[in-house]
Short mmCIF file of the C-alpha atoms (twelve columns), coordinates in Angstrom:
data_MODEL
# 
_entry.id   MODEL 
# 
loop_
_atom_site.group_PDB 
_atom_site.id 
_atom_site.type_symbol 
_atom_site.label_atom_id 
_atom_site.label_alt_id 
_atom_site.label_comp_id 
_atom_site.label_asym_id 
_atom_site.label_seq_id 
_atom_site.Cartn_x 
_atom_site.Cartn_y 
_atom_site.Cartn_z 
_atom_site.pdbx_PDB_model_num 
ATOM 1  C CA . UNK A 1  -3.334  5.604  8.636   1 
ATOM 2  C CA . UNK A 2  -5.548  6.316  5.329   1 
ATOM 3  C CA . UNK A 3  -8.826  8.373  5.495   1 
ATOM 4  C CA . UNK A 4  -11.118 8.920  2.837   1 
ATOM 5  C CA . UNK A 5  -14.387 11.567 3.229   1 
ATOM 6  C CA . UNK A 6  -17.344 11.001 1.867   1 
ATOM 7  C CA . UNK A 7  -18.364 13.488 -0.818  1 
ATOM 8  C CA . UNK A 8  -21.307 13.774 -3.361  1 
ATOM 9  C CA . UNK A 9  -20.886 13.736 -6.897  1 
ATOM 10 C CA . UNK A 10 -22.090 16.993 -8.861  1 
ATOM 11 C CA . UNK A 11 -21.118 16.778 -11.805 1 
ATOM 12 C CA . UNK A 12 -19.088 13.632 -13.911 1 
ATOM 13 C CA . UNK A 13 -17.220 14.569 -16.792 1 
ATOM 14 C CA . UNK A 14 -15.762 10.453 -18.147 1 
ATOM 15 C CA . UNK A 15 -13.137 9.730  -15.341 1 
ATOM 16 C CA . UNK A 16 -13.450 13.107 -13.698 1 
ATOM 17 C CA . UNK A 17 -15.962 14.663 -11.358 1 
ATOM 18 C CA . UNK A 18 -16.507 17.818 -8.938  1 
ATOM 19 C CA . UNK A 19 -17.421 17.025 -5.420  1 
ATOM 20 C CA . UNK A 20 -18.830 18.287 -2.578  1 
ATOM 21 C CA . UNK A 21 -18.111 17.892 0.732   1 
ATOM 22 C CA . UNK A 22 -19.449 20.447 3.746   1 
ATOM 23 C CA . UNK A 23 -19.153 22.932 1.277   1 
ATOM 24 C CA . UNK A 24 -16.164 22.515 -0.447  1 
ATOM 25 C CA . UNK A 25 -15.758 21.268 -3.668  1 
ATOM 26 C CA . UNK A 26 -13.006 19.127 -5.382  1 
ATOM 27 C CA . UNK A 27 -12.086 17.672 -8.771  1 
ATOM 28 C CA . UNK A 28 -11.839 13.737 -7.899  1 
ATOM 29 C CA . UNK A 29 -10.378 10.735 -10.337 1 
ATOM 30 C CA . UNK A 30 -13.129 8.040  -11.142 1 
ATOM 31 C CA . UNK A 31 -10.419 6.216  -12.863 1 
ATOM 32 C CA . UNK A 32 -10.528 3.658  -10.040 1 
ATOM 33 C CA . UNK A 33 -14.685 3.095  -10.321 1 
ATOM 34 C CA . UNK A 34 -14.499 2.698  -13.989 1 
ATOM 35 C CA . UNK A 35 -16.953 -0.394 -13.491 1 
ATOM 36 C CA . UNK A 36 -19.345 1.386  -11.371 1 
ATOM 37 C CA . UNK A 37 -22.127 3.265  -12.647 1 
ATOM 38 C CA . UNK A 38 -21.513 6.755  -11.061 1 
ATOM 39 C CA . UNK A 39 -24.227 9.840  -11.496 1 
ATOM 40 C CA . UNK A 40 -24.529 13.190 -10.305 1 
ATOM 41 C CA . UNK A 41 -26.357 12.800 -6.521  1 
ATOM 42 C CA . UNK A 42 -24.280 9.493  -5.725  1 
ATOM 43 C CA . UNK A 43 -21.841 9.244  -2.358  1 
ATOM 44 C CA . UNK A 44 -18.603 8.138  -2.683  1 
ATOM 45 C CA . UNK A 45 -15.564 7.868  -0.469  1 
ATOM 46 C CA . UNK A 46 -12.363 9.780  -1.626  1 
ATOM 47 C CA . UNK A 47 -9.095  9.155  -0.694  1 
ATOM 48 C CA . UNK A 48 -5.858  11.248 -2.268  1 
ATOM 49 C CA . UNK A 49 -8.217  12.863 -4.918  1 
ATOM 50 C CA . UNK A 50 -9.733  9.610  -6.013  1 
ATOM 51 C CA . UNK A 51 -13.308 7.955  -5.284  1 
ATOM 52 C CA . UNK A 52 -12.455 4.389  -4.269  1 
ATOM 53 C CA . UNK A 53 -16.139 3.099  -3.101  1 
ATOM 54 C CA . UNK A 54 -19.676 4.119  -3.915  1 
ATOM 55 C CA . UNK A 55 -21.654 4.798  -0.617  1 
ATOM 56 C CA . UNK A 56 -25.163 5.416  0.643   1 
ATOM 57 C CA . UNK A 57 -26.236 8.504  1.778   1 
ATOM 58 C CA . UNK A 58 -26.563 7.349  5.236   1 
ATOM 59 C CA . UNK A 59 -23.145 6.239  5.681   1 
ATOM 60 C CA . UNK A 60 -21.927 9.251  4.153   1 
ATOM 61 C CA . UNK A 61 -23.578 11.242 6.842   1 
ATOM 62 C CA . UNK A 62 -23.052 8.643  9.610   1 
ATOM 63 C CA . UNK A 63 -19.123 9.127  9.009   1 
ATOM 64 C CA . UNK A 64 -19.303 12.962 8.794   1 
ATOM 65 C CA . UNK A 65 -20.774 12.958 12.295  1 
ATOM 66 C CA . UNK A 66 -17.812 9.930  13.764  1 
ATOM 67 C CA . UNK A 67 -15.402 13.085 11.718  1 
ATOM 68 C CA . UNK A 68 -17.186 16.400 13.301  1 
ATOM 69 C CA . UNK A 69 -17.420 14.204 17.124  1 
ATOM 70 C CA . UNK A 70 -13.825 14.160 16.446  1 
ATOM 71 C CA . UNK A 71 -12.822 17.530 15.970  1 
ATOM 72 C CA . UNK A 72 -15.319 18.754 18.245  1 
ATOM 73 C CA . UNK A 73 -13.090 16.880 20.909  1 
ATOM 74 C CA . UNK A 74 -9.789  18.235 19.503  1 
ATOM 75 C CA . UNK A 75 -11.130 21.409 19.979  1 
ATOM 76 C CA . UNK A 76 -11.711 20.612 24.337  1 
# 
C-alpha cells in the first residue's frame, strides 16, 4: 500500500521545496510537477519525498482528519 500526506509548500527553490506538515517540515522533489505551476501556500500530496499532485486546501485537511481518525483508533 502507498500513502502520500498532504503538506504545504513554504518555500520552492527550482525542483526543490520545504514543507510543512502538522509541524514538521521536509525537503520534497518537485521534479515530478515540473509542468505545474507550484508557489509557496499551495497543497500538495507527497509520497517517498516527492510531491506527485497539487491539492486544495480542503482536501488537504479532509485527509489529515481520515489520518488523525485513524490513529486516534490505533491508540483504543
Amino acid at each position: 500500500m502507498c500513502l502520500a500526506i498532504p503538506m504545504q509548500i513554504i518555500e520552492v527553490d527550482g525542483f526543490e521545496a520545504r514543507c510543512e506538515a502538522k509541524g514538521v517540515e521536509r525537503q520534497v522533489s518537485l521534479f515530478m510537477m515540473q509542468d505545474q505551476a507550484i508557489e509557496p501556500g499551495d497543497f500538495v500530496m507527497v509520497h517517498v519525498g516527492y510531491a506527485i499532485q497539487k491539492v486544495s486546501h480542503q482536501d488537504a485537511q479532509s485527509a489529515w482528519e481520515l489520518f488523525d481518525q485513524v490513529l486516534e483508533a490505533m491508540d483504543q
